[in-house]
FIVO-7583 format. One record per atom (N, C-alpha, C): residue number from 1; atom name; x, y, z; residue in three letters. Coordinates in steps of 0.2 Angstrom, whole numbers. Example, Ala and Ser with C-alpha at 12.3 -4.5 7.8 and 13.67 -1.06 7.14 Angstrom:
REM FIVO-7583
<pt k="1" a="N" X="66" Y="-28" Z="39" r="ALA"/>
<pt k="1" a="CA" X="62" Y="-22" Z="39" r="ALA"/>
<pt k="1" a="C" X="66" Y="-16" Z="39" r="ALA"/>
<pt k="2" a="N" X="64" Y="-11" Z="35" r="SER"/>
<pt k="2" a="CA" X="68" Y="-5" Z="36" r="SER"/>
<pt k="2" a="C" X="64" Y="0" Z="39" r="SER"/>
This chain:
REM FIVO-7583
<pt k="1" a="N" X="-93" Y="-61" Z="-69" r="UNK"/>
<pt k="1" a="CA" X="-87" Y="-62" Z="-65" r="UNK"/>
<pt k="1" a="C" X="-81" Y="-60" Z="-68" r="UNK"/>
<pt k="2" a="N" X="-77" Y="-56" Z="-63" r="UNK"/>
<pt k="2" a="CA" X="-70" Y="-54" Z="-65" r="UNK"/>
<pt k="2" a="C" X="-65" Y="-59" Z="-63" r="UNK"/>
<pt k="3" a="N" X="-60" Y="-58" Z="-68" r="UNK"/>
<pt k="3" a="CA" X="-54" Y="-64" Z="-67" r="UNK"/>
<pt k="3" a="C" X="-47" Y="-62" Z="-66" r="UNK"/>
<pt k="4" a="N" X="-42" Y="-65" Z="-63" r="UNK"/>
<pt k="4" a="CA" X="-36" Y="-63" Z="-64" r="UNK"/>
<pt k="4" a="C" X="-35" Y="-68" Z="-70" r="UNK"/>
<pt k="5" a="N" X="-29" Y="-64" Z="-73" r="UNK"/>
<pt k="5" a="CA" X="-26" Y="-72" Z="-81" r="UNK"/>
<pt k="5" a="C" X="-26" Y="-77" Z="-76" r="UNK"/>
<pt k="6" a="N" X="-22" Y="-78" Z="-71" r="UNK"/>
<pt k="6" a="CA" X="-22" Y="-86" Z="-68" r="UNK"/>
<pt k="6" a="C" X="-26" Y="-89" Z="-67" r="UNK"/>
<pt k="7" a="N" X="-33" Y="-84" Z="-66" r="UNK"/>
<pt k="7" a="CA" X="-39" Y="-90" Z="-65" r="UNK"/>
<pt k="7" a="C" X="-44" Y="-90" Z="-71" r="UNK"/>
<pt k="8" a="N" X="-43" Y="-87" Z="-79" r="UNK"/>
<pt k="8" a="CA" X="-44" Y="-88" Z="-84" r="UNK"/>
<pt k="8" a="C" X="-44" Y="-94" Z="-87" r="UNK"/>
<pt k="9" a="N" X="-49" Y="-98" Z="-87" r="UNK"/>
<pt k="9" a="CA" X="-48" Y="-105" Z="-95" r="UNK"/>
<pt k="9" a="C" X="-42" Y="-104" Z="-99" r="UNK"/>
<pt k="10" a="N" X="-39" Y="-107" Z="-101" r="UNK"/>
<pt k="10" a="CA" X="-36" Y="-107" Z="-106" r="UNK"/>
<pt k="10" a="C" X="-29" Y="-103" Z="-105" r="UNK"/>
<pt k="11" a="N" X="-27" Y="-101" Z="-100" r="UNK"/>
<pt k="11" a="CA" X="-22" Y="-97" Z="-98" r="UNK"/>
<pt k="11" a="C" X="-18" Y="-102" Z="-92" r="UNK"/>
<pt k="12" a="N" X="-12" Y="-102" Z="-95" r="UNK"/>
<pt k="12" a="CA" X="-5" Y="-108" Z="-93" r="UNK"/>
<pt k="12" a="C" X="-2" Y="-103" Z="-87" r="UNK"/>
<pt k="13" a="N" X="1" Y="-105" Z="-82" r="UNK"/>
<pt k="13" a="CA" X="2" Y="-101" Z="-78" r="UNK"/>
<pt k="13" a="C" X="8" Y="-104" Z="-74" r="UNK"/>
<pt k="14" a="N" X="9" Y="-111" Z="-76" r="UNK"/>
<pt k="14" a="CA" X="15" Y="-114" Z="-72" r="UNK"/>
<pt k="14" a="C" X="23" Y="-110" Z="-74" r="UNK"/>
<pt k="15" a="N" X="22" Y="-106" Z="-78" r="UNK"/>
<pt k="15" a="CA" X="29" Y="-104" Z="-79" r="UNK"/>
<pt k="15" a="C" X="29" Y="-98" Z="-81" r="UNK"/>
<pt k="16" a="N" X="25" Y="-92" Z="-75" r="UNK"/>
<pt k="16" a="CA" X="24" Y="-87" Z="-76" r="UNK"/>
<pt k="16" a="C" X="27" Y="-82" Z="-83" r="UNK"/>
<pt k="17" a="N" X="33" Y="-81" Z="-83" r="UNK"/>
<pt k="17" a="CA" X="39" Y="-78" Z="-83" r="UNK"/>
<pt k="17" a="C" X="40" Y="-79" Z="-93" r="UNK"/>
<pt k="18" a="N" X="38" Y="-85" Z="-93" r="UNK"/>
<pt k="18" a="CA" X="39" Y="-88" Z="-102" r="UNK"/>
<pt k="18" a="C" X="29" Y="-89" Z="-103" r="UNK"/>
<pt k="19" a="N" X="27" Y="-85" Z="-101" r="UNK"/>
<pt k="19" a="CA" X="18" Y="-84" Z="-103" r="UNK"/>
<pt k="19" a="C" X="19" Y="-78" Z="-106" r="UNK"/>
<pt k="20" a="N" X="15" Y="-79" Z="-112" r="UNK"/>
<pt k="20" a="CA" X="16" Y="-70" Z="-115" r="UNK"/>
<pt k="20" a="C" X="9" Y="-70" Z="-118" r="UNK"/>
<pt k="21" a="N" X="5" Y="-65" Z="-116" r="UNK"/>
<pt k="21" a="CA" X="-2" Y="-65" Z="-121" r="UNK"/>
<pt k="21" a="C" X="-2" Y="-57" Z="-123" r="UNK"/>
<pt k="22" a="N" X="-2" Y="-56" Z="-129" r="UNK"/>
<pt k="22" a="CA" X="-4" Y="-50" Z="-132" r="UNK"/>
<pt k="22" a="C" X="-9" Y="-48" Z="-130" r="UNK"/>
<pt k="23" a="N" X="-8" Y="-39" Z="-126" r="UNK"/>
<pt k="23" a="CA" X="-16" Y="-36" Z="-126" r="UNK"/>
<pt k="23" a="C" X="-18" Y="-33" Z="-135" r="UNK"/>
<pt k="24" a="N" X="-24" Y="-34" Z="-137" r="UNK"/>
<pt k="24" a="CA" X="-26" Y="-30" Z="-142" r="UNK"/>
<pt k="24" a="C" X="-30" Y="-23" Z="-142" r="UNK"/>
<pt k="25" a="N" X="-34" Y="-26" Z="-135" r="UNK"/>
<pt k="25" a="CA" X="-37" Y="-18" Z="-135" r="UNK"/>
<pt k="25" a="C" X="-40" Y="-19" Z="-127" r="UNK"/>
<pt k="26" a="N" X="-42" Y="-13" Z="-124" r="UNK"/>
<pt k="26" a="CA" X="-43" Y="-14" Z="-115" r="UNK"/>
<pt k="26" a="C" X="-50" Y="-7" Z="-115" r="UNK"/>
<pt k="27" a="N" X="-57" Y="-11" Z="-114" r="UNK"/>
<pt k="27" a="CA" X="-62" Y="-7" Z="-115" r="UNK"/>
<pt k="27" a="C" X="-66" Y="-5" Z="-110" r="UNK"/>
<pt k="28" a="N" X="-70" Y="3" Z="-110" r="UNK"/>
<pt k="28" a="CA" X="-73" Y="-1" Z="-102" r="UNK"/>
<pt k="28" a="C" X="-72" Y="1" Z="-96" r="UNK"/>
<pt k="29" a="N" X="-64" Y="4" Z="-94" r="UNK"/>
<pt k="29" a="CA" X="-62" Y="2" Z="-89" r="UNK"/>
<pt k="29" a="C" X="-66" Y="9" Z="-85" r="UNK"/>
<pt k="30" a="N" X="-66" Y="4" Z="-76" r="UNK"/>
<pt k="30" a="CA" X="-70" Y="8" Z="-72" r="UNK"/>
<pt k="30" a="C" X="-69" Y="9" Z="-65" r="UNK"/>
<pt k="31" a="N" X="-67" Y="13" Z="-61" r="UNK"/>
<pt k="31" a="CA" X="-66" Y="12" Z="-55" r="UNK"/>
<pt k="31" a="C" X="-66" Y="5" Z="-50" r="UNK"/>
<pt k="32" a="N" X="-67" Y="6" Z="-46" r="UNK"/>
<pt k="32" a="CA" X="-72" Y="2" Z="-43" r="UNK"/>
<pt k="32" a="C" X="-70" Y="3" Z="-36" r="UNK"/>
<pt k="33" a="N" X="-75" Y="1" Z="-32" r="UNK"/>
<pt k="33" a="CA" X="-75" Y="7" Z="-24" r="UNK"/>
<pt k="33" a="C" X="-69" Y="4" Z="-22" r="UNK"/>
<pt k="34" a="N" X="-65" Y="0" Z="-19" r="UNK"/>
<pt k="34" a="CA" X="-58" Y="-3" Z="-17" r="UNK"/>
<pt k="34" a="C" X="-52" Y="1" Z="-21" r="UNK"/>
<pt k="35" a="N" X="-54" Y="2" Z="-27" r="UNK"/>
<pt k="35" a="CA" X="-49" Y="7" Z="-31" r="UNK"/>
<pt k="35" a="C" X="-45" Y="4" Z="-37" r="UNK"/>
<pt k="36" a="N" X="-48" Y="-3" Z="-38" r="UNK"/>
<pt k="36" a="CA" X="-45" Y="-8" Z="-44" r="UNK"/>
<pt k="36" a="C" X="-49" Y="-5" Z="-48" r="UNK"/>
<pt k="37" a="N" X="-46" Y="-9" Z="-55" r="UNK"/>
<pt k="37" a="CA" X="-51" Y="-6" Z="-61" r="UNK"/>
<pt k="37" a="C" X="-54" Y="-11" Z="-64" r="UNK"/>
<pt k="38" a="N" X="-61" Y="-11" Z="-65" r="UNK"/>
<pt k="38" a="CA" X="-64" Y="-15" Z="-69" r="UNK"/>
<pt k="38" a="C" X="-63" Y="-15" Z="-76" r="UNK"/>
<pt k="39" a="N" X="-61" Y="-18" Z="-80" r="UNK"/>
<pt k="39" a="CA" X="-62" Y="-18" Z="-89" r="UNK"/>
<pt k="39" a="C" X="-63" Y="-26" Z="-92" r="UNK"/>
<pt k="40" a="N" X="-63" Y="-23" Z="-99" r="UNK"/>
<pt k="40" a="CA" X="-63" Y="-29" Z="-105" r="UNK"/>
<pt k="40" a="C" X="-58" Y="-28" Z="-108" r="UNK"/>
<pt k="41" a="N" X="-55" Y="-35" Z="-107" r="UNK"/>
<pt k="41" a="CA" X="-47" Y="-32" Z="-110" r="UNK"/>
<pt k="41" a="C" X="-50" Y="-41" Z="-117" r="UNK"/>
<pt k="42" a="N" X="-47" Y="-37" Z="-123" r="UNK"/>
<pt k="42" a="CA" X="-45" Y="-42" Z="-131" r="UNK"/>
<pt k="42" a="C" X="-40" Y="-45" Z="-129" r="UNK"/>
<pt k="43" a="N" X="-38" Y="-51" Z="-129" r="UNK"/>
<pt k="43" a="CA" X="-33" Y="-54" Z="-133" r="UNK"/>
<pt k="43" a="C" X="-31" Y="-57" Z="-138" r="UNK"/>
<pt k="44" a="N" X="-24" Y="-56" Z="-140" r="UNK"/>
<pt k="44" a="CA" X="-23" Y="-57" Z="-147" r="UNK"/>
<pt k="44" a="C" X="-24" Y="-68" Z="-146" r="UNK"/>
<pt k="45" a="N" X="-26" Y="-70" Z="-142" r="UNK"/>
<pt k="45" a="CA" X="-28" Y="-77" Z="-144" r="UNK"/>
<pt k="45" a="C" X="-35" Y="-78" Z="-144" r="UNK"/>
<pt k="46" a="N" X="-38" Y="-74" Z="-142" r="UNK"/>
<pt k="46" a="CA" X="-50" Y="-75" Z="-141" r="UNK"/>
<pt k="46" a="C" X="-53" Y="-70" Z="-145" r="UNK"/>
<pt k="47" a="N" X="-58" Y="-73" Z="-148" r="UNK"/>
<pt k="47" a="CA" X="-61" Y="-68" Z="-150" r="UNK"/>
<pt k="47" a="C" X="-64" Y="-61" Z="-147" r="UNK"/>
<pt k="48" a="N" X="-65" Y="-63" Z="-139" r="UNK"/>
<pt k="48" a="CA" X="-71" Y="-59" Z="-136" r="UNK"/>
<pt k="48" a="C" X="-67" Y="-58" Z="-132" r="UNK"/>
<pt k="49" a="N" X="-68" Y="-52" Z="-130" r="UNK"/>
<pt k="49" a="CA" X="-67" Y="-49" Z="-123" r="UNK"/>
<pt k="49" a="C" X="-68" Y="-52" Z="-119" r="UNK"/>
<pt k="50" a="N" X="-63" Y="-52" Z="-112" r="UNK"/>
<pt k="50" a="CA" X="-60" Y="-56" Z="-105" r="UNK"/>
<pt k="50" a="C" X="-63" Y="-50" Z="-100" r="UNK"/>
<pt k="51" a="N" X="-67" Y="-52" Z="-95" r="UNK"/>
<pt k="51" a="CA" X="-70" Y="-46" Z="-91" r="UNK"/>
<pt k="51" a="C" X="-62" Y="-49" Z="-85" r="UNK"/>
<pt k="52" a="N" X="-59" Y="-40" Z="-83" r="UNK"/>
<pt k="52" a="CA" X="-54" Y="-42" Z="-79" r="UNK"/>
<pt k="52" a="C" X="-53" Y="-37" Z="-75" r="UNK"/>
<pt k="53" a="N" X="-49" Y="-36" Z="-68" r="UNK"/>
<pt k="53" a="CA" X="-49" Y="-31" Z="-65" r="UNK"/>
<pt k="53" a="C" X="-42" Y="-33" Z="-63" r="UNK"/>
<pt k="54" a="N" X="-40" Y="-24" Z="-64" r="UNK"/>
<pt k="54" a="CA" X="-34" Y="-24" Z="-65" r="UNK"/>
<pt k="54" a="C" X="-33" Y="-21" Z="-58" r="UNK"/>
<pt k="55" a="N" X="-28" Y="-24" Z="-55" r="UNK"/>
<pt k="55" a="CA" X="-24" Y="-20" Z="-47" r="UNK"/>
<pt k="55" a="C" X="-17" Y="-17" Z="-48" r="UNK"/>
<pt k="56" a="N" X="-17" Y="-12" Z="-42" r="UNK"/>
<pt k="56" a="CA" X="-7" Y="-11" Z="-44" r="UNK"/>
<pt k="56" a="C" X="-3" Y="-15" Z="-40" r="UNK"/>
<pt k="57" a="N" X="-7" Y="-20" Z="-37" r="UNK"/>
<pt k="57" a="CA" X="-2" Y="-23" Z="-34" r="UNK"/>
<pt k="57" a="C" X="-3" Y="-30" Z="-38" r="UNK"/>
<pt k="58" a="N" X="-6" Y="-30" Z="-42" r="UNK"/>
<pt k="58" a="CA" X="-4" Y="-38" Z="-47" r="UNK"/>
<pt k="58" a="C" X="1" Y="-41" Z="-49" r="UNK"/>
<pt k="59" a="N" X="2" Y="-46" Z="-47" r="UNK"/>
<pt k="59" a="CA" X="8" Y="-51" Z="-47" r="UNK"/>
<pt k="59" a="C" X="12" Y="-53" Z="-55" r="UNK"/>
<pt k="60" a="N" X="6" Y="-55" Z="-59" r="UNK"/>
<pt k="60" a="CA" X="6" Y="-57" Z="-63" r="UNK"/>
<pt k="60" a="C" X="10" Y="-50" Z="-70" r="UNK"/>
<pt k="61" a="N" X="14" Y="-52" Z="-74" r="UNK"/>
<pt k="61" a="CA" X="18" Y="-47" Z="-79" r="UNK"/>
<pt k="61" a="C" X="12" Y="-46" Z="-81" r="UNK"/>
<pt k="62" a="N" X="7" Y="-49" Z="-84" r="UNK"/>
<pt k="62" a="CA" X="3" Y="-46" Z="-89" r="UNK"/>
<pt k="62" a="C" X="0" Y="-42" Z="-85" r="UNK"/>
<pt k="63" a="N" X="-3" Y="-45" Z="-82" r="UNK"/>
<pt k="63" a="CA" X="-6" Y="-40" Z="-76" r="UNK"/>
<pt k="63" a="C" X="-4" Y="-31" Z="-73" r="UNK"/>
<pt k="64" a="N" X="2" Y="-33" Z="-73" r="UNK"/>
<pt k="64" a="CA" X="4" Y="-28" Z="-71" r="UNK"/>
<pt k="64" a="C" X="3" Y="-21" Z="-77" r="UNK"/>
<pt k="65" a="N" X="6" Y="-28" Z="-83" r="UNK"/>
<pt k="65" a="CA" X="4" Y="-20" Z="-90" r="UNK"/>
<pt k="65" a="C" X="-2" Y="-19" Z="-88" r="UNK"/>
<pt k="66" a="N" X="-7" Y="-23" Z="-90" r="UNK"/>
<pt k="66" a="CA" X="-13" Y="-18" Z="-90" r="UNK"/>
<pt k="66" a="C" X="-14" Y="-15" Z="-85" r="UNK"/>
<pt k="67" a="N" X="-10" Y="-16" Z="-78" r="UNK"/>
<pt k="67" a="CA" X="-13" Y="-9" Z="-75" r="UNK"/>
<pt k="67" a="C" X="-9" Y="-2" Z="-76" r="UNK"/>
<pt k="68" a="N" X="-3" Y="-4" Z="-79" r="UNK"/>
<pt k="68" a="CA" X="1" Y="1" Z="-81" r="UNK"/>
<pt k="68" a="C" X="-2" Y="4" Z="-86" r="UNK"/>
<pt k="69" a="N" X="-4" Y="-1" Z="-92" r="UNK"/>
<pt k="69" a="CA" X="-8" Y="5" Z="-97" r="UNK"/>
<pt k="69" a="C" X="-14" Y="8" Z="-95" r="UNK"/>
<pt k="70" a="N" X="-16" Y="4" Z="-91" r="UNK"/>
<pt k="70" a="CA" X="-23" Y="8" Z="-90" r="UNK"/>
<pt k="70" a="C" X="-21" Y="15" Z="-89" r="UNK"/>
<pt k="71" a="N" X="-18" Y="15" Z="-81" r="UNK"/>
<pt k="71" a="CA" X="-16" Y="22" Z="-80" r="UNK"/>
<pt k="71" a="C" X="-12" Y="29" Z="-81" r="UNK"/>
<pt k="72" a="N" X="-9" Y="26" Z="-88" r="UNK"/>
<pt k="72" a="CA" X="-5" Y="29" Z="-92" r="UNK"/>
<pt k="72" a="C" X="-10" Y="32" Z="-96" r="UNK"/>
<pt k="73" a="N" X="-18" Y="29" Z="-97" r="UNK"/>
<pt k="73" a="CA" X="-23" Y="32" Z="-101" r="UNK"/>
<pt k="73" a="C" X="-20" Y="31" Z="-109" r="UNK"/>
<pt k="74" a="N" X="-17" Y="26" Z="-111" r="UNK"/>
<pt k="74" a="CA" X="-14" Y="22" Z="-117" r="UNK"/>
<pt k="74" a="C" X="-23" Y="21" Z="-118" r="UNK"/>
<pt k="75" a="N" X="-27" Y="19" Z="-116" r="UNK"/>
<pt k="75" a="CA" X="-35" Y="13" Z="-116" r="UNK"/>
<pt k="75" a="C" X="-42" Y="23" Z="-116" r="UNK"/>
<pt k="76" a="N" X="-38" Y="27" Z="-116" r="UNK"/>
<pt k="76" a="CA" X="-44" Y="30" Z="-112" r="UNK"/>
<pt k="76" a="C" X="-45" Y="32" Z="-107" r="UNK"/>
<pt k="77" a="N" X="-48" Y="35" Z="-105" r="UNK"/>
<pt k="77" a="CA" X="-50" Y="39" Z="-98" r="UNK"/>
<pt k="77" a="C" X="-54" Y="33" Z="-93" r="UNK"/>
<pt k="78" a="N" X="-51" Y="32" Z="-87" r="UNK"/>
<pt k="78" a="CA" X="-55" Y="27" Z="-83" r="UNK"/>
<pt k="78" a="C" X="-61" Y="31" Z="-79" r="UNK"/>
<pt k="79" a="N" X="-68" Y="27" Z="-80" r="UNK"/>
<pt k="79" a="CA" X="-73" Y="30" Z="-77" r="UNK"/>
<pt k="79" a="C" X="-72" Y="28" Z="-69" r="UNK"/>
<pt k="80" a="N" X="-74" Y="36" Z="-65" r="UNK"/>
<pt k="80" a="CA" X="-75" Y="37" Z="-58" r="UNK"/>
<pt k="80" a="C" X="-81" Y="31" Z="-56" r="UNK"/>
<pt k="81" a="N" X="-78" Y="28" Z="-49" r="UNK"/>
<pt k="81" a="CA" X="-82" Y="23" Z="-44" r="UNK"/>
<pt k="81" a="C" X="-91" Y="28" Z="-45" r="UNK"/>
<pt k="82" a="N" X="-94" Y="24" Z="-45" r="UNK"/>
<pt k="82" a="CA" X="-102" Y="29" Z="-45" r="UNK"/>
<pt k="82" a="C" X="-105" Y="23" Z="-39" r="UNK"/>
<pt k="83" a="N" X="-107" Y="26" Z="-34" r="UNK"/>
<pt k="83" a="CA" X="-111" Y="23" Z="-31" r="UNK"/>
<pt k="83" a="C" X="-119" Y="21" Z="-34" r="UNK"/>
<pt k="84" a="N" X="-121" Y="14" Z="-33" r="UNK"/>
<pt k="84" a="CA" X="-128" Y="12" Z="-36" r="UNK"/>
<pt k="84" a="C" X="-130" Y="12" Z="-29" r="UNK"/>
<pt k="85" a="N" X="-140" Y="14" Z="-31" r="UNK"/>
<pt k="85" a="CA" X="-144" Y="13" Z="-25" r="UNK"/>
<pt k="85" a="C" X="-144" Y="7" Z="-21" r="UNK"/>
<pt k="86" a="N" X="-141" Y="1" Z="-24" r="UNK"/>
<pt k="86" a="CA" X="-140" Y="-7" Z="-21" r="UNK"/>
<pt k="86" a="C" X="-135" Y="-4" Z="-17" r="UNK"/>
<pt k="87" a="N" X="-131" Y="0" Z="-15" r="UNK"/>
<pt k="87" a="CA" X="-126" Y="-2" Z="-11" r="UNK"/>
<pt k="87" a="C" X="-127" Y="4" Z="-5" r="UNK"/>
């Protein structure tokens, strides 16, 4: 299941604007048919990768970075939407 930070464990959200989580690395990322991006973004507080989908219309600062770096291709090249036989 993909998350925004707000609906994250561990992620404080009452006071947007003084929330600050370092990205460490953003892996993975992949279309997806609506046109958001699916990835595994690190942060500098967890050890494990966060499955997250990143929008341009994200509300949230951090949010917004990663979708900024995504598309700046800062992370890599994002994989094209591929339709599966399930859909």
């Amino acid at each position: 299941m993909h998350m925004s930070l707000a609906q994250c464990p561990g992620f404080l959200f009452a006071h947007r604007e003084e929330c600050t989580v370092e990205i460490k690395k953003i892996i993975n990322p992949r279309y997806t048919e609506s046109g958001a991006v699916d990835c595994d973004v690190f942060f500098d507080d967890r050890d494990q990768a966060v499955p997250y989908t990143a929008t341009a219309d994200d509300v949230a600062p951090t949010g917004q970075q990663i979708w900024q770096e995504l598309q700046s291709g800062k992370w890599g090249e994002i994989a094209p939407f591929t339709v599966t036989p399930e859909m």
